[in-house]
C-alpha positions as CSV (number, residue, x, y, z in Angstrom):
1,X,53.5,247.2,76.8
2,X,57.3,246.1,76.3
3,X,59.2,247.8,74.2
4,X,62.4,245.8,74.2
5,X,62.4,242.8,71.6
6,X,63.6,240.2,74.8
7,X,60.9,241.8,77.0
8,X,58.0,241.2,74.5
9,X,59.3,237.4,74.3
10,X,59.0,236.9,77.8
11,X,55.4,238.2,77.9
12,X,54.8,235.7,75.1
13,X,56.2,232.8,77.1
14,X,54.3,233.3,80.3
15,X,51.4,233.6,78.4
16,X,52.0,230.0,77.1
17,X,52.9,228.7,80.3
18,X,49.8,230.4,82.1
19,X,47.7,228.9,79.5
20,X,49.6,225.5,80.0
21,X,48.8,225.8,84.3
22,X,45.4,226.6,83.6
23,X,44.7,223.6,81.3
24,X,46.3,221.4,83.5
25,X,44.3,222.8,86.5
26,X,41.5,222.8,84.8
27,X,42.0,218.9,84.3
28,X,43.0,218.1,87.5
29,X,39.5,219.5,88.9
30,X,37.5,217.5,86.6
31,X,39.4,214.7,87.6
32,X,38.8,215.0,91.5
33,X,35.8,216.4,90.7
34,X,34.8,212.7,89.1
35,X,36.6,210.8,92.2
36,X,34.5,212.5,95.1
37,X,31.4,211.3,92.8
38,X,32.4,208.6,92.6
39,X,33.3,208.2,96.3
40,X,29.6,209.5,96.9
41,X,28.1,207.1,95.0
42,X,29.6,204.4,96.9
43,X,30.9,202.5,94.3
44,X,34.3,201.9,95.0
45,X,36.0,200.1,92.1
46,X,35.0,203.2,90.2
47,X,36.5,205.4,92.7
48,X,39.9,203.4,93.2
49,X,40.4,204.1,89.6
50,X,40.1,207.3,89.9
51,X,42.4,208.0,92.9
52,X,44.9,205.7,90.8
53,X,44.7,208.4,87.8
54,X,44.1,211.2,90.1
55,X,47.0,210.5,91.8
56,X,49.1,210.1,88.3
57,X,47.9,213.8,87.0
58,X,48.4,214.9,90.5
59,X,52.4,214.1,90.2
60,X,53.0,214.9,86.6
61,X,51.3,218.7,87.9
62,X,54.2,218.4,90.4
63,X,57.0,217.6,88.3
64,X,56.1,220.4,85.6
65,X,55.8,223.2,88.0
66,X,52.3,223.5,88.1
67,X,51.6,222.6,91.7
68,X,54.2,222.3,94.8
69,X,55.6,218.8,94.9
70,X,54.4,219.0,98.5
71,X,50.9,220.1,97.7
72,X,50.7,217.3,95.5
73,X,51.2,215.0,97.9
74,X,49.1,216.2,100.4
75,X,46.1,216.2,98.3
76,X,47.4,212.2,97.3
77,X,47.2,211.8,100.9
78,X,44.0,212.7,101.7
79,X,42.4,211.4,98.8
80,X,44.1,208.0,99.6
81,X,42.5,208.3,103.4
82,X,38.8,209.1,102.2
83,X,39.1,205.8,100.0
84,X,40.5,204.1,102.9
85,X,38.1,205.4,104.8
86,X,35.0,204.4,102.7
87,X,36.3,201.4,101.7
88,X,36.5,200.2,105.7
């Protein structure tokens, strides 16, 4: 444990900001989680609305920190193709 007064605030500050990633992760899956149902399901209106708001969470992750700006879009990407791919 830190002794110094500057050190403990740190500690307290990455512990909000792990809890902050975690949520957010933790959202993100339940979101991609609902898309690849719904992609799975075959019913495609449901499914393009949740790429659109997948896609939305995917980029505000990105912007915080949470995620790499490139992993973000990667994931985008291939989301985007799999609709693409069902909707053909």
């Amino acid at each position: 444990m830190a002794n110094i007064k500057s050190a403990k605030k740190r500690i307290r500050v990455i512990d909000k900001k792990t809890a902050r990633n975690r949520r957010i992760k933790g959202h993100l899956k339940a979101i991609l989680k609902a898309y690849e149902a719904a992609i799975d399901a075959g019913d495609l209106d449901m499914a393009a609305e949740k790429l659109a708001l997948a896609e939305k969470k995917l980029m505000q992750a990105a912007s915080k920190g949470t995620i790499h700006k490139n992993a973000a879009s990667r994931k985008v990407s291939r989301l985007t193709k799999r609709f693409n791919k069902a909707n053909a």
